[in-house]
DRENTIMI-750614 format. One line per 5 residues: number of its first residue (from 0); their letters; for each residue x, y, z of C-alpha. Coordinates in steps of 0.25 Angstrom, whole numbers, plus 5000, padded with zeros to 4 digits. Example, Ala and Ser with C-alpha at 12.3 -4.5 7.8 and 13.67 -1.06 7.14 Angstrom:
0	AS	5049 4982 5031 ~ 5055 4996 5029
END
This chain:
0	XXXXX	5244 4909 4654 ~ 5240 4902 4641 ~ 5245 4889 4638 ~ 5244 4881 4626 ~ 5248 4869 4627
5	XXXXX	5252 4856 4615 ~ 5258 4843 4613 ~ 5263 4836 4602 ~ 5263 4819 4601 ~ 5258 4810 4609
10	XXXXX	5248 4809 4621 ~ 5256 4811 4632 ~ 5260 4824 4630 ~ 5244 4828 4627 ~ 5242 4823 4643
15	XXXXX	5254 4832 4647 ~ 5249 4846 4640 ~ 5234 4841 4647 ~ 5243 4840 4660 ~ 5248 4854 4658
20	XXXXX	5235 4860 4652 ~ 5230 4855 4668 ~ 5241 4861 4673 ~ 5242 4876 4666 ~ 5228 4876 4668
25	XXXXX	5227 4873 4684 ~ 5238 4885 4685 ~ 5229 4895 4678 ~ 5233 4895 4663 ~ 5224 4893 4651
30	XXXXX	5225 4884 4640 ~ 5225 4890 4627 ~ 5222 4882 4613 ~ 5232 4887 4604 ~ 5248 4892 4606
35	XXXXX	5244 4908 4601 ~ 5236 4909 4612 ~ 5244 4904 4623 ~ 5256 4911 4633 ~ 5262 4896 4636
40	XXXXX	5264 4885 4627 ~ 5268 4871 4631 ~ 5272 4859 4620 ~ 5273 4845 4624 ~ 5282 4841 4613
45	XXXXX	5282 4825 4608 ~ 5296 4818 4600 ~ 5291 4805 4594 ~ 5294 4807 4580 ~ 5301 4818 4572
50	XXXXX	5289 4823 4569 ~ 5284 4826 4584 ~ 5298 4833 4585 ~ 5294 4842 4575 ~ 5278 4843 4579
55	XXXXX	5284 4847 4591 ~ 5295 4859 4588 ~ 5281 4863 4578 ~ 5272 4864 4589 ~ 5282 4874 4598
60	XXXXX	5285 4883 4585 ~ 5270 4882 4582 ~ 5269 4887 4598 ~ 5278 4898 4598 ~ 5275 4902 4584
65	XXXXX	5260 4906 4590 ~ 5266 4914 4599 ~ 5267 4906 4613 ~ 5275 4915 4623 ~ 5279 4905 4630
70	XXXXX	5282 4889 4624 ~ 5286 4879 4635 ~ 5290 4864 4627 ~ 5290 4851 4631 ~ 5289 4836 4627
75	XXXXX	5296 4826 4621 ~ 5303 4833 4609 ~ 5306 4846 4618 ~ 5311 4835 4629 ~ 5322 4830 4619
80	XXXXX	5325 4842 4612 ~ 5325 4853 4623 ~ 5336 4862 4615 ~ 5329 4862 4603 ~ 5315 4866 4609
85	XXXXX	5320 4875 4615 ~ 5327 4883 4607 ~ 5312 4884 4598 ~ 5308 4896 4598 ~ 5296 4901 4608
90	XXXXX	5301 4889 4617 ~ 5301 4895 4630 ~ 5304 4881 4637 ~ 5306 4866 4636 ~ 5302 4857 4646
95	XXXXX	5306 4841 4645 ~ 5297 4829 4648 ~ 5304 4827 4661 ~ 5299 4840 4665 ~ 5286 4841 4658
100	XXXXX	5276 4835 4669 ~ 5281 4849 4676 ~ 5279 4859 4666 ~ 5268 4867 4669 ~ 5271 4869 4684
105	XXXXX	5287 4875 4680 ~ 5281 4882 4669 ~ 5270 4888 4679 ~ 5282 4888 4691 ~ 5269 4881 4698
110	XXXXX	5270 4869 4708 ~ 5268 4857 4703 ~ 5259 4854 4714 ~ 5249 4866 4711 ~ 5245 4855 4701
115	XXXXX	5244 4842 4710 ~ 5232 4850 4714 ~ 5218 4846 4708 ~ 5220 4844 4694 ~ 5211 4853 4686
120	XXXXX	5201 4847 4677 ~ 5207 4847 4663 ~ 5202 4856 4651 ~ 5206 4850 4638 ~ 5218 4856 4631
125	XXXXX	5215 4868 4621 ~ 5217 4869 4606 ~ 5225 4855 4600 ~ 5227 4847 4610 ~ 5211 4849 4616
130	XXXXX	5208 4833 4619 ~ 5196 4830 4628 ~ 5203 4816 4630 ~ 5213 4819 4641 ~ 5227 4813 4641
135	XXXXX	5232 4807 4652 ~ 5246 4806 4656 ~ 5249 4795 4663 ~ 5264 4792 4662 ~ 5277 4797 4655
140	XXXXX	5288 4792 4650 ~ 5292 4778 4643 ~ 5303 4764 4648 ~ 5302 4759 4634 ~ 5313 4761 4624
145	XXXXX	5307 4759 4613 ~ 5320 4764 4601 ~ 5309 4773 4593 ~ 5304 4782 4606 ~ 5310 4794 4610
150	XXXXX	5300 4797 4620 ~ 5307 4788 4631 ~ 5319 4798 4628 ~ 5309 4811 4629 ~ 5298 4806 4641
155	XXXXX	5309 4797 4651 ~ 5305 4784 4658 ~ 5291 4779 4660 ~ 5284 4787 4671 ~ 5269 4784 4677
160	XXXXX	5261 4794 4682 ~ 5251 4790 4695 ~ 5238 4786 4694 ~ 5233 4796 4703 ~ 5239 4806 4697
165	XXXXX	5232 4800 4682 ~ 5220 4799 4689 ~ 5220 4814 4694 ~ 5224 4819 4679 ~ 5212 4810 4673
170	XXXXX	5202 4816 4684 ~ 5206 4829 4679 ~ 5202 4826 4666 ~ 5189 4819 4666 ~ 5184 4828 4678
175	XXXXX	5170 4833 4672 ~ 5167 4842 4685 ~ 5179 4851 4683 ~ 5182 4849 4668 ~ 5169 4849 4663
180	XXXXX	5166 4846 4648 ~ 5183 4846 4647 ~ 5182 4834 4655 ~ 5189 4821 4648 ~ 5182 4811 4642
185	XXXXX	5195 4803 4640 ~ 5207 4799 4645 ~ 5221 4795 4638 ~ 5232 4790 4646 ~ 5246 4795 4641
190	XXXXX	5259 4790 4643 ~ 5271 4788 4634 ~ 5270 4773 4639 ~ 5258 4771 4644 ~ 5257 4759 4648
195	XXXXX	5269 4757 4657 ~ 5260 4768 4666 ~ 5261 4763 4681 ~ 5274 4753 4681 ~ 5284 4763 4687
200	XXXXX	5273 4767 4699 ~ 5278 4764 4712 ~ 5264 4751 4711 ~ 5266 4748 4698 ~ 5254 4748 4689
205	XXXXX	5251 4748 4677 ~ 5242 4754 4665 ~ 5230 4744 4665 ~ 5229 4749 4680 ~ 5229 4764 4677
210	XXXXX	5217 4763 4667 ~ 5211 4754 4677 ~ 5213 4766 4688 ~ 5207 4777 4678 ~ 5194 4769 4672
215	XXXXX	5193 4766 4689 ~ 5196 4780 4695 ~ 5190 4788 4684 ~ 5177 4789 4675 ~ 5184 4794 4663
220	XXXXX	5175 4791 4651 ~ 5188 4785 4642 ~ 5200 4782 4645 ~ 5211 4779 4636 ~ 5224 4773 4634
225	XXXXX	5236 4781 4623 ~ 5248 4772 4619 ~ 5249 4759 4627 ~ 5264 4750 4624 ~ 5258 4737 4621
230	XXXXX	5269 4730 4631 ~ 5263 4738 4643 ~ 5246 4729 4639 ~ 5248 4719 4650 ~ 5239 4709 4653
235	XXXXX	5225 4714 4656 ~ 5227 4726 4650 ~ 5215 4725 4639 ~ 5206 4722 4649 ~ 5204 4737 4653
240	XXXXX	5194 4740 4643 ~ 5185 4733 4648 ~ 5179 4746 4653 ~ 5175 4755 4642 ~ 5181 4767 4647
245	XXXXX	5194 4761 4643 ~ 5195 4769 4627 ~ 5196 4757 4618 ~ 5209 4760 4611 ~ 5224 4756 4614
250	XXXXX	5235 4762 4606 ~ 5246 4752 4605 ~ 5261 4756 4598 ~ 5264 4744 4590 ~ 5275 4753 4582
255	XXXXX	5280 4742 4573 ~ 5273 4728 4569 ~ 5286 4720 4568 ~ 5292 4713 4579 ~ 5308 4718 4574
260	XXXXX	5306 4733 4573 ~ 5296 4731 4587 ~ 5309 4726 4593 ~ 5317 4737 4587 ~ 5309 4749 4592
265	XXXXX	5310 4742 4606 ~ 5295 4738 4608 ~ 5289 4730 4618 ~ 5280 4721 4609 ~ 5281 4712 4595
270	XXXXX	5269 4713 4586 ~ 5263 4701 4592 ~ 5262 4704 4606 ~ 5257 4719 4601 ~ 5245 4711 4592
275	XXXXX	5241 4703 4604 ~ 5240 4715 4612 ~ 5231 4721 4601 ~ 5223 4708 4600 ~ 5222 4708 4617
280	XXXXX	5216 4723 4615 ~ 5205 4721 4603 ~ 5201 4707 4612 ~ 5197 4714 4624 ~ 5192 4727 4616
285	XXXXX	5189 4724 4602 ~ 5186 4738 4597 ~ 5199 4743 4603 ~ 5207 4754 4594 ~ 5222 4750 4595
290	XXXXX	5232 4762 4590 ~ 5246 4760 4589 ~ 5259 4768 4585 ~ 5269 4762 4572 ~ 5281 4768 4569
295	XXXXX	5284 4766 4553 ~ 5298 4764 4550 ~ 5306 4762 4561 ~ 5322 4758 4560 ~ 5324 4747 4553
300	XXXXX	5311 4742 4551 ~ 5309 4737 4535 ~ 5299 4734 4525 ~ 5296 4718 4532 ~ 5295 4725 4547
305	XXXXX	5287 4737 4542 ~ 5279 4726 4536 ~ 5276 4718 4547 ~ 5272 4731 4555 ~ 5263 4735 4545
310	XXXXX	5256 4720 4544 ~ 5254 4720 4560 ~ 5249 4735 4560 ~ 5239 4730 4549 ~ 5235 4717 4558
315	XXXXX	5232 4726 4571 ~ 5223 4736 4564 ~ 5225 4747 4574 ~ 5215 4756 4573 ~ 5225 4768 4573
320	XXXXX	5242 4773 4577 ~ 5250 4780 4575 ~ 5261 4777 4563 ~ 5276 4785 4566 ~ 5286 4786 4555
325	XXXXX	5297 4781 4564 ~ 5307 4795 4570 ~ 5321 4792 4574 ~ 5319 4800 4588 ~ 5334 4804 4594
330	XXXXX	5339 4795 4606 ~ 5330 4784 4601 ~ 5336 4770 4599 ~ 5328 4770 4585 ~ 5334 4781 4579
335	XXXXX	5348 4776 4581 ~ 5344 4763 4573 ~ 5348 4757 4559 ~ 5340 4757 4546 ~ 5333 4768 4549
340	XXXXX	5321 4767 4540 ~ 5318 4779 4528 ~ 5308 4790 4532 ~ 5302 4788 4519 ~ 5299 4773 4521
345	XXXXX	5295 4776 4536 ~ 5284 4785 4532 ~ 5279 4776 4521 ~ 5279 4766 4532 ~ 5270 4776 4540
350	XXXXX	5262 4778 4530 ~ 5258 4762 4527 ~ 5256 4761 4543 ~ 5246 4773 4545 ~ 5240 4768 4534
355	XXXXX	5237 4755 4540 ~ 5233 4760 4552 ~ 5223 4769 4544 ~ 5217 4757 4537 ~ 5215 4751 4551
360	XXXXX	5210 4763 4559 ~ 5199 4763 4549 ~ 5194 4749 4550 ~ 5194 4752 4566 ~ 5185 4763 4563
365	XXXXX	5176 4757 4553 ~ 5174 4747 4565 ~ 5167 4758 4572 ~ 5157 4765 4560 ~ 5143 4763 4564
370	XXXXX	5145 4763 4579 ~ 5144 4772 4591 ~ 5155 4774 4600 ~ 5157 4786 4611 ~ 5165 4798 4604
375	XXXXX	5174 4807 4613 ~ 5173 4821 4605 ~ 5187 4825 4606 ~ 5187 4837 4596 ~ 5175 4845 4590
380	XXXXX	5174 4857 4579 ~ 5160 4866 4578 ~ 5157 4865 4564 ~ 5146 4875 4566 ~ 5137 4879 4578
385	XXXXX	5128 4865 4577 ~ 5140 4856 4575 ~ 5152 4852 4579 ~ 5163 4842 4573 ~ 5167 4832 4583
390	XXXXX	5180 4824 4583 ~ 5182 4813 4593 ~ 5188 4799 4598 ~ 5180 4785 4604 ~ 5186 4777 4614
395	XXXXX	5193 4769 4605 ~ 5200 4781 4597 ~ 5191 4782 4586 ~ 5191 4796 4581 ~ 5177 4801 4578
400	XXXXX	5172 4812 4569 ~ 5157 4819 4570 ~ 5149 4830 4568 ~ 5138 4834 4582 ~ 5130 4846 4584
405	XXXXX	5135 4848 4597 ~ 5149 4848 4603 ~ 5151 4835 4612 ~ 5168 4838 4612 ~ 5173 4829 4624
410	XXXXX	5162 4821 4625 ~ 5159 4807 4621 ~ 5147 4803 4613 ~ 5143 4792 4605 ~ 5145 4793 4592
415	XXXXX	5141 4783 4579 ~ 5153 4782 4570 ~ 5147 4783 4554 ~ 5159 4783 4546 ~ 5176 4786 4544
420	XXXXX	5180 4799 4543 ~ 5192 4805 4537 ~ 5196 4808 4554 ~ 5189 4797 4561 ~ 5175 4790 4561
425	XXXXX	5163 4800 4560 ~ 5151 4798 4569 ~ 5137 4804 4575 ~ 5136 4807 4588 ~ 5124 4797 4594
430	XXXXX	5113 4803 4603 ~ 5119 4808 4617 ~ 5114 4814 4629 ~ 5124 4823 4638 ~ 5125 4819 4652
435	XXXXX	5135 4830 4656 ~ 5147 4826 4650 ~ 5143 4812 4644 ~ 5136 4809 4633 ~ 5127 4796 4633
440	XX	5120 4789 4622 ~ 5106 4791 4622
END
């Protein structure tokens, strides 16, 4: 068969259609880049907000309406609205979260241990969801009960994968002799909370000593770290970039920059323990990208708490995020709550945070102009026979932009950063030699 495959939202469910792309292709079937072409089709659906909800449903009509015979549904959104997916129409099943980690072996009605085998060297993922970085899941499921998340609801209690079996997933990835050039450069470890990873193992660990394990047991070239609770930091924890391969970037939900609306949503943390954590990070590693998640407009917040977010978000000059109009998401404790604040004022809210975010992204970037720093060529267009548009991210998450007379797509090379774009920085490739897959600067 011909399967194409898609996600919608956040990392997570990027690392589980990778986990089914390994799997559909170690049973025989080919990976097709767009829905026309394909027999199967599989969507991992996402719930966060209203508008995922809806990019969700989109994505399966948009599916169907290209003509997929067969369209199998799963996710988040599909997890909590089972009826409705199914009754789209082209929907041929839906299959919940609790069920997902064994879809492809009851949808092939192959035993799960026909895949325990070997894995097979992963090939990136055709059409939109091509990454050369492979995502890495590493744990499911969340124990907070924070009142604004309707994952908890969608994904069930924290659950840790093993290191062994990490480990063989990351093997599969970076393995040059089977995957060739396909081989990943980078790795990003995924979990809806991340950094509780290890804690219900029967020897509890925990995720300073999985990234510990990977840098030891593996050679991949970057390893990186997605959303991190900065509760779960413990002592110590900044110490691991001391080795370089670590990619210089932490992404850090702060939410909301006042302690009373903090307390409200249920979060671990006041805005001084988070700005300590943020002073720890750039101590250790001065030139690290910190990244957070806000949510504009919570219940109950008003104009002084809004305005004491929008003070702190200025004061930790994050280097980027993620600004959420606040979603009233069913069965959450938030949605059921008082003085529900007006759309209109929420997205205005929005706006002032992305903005401020914008304003400091920039200043992070303008850091940077006139060095060089190792690019990993994520995306590249031919322009014309001789030249090529290449599009890609350095360790520490800055995207970069150039122009190349050769086509150096999942590869890392140096690259001197000249100015800000409208998409990113813009750069020259230095000087490199080849050395089969690496690149060295002359």
């Amino acid at each position: 068969m011909k399967i194409y495959l898609d996600s919608i939202g956040c990392r997570l469910n990027q690392s589980e259609i990778e986990i089914y792309a390994r799997q559909f292709r170690a049973a025989g079937h080919t990976l097709v880049p767009t829905a026309s072409e394909a027999d199967l089709a599989v969507i991992n659906t996402c719930t966060v907000t209203n508008a995922a909800d809806s990019d969700s449903r989109g994505k399966i009509r948009q599916v169907v309406r290209a003509g997929t015979e067969q369209v199998v549904v799963t996710g988040c959104w599909s997890t909590l609205n089972p009826d409705i997916a199914a009754q789209l129409p082209g929907v041929n099943q839906v299959i919940p979260n609790v069920n997902k980690a064994h879809l492809v072996p009851n949808l092939l009605l192959i035993p799960e241990e026909n895949f325990e085998l070997e894995p097979i060297a992963r090939e990136p993922i055709p059409g939109s969801r091509l990454r050369t970085r492979a995502f890495i899941k590493v744990q499911d499921g969340c124990d907070n009960r924070c009142t604004f998340c309707v994952t908890t609801i969608a994904r069930g209690s924290g659950k840790s994968r093993s290191i062994k079996d990490i480990l063989n997933d990351i093997h599969a990835a970076i393995n040059s002799d089977k995957a060739g050039d396909n081989a990943a450069k980078e790795i990003v470890l995924t979990g809806v909370h991340l950094g509780s990873w290890g804690q219900d193992l029967s020897k509890a660990r925990n995720i300073s000593y999985l990234v510990q394990t990977i840098l030891k047991e593996t050679d991949v070239p970057r390893l990186r770290l997605s959303s991190l609770e900065p509760w779960d930091l413990g002592e110590g924890f900044f110490s691991l970039w001391e080795n370089p391969r670590l990619c210089r970037h932490l992404h850090l939900p702060l939410q909301s920059g006042s302690a009373t609306v903090l307390r409200k949503m249920a979060r671990k943390t006041t805005p001084e323990a988070y700005a300590k954590l943020v002073t720890a990070a750039r101590t250790v590693c001065p030139n690290i990208a910190i990244t957070t998640d806000l949510i504009a407009g919570f219940p109950g917040e008003t104009d002084r708490e809004f305005s004491e977010t929008v003070d702190f978000v200025r004061e930790m000059s994050f280097t980027g995020g993620h600004v959420f109009t606040y979603s009233a998401r069913p069965g959450t404790a938030a949605a059921e709550m008082l003085d529900q604040v007006p759309f209109k004022l929420r997205k205005t809210r929005n706006a002032e945070l992305r903005n401020i975010l914008a304003d400091s992204g920039q200043k992070y970037q303008q850091h940077f102009l006139n060095q060089t720093i190792p690019v990993l060529w994520e995306s590249v267009t031919e322009i014309d026979s001789k030249s090529w548009h290449l599009r890609g991210l350095t360790d520490n998450y800055l995207r970069v932009n150039t122009r190349a007379s050769n086509n150096f797509w999942n590869q890392i090379t140096p690259v001197h950063l000249t100015e800000i774009g409208d998409n990113g920085l813009v750069g020259e490739i230095q000087e490199t030699k080849s050395y089969g897959s690496k690149l060295h600067i002359l």
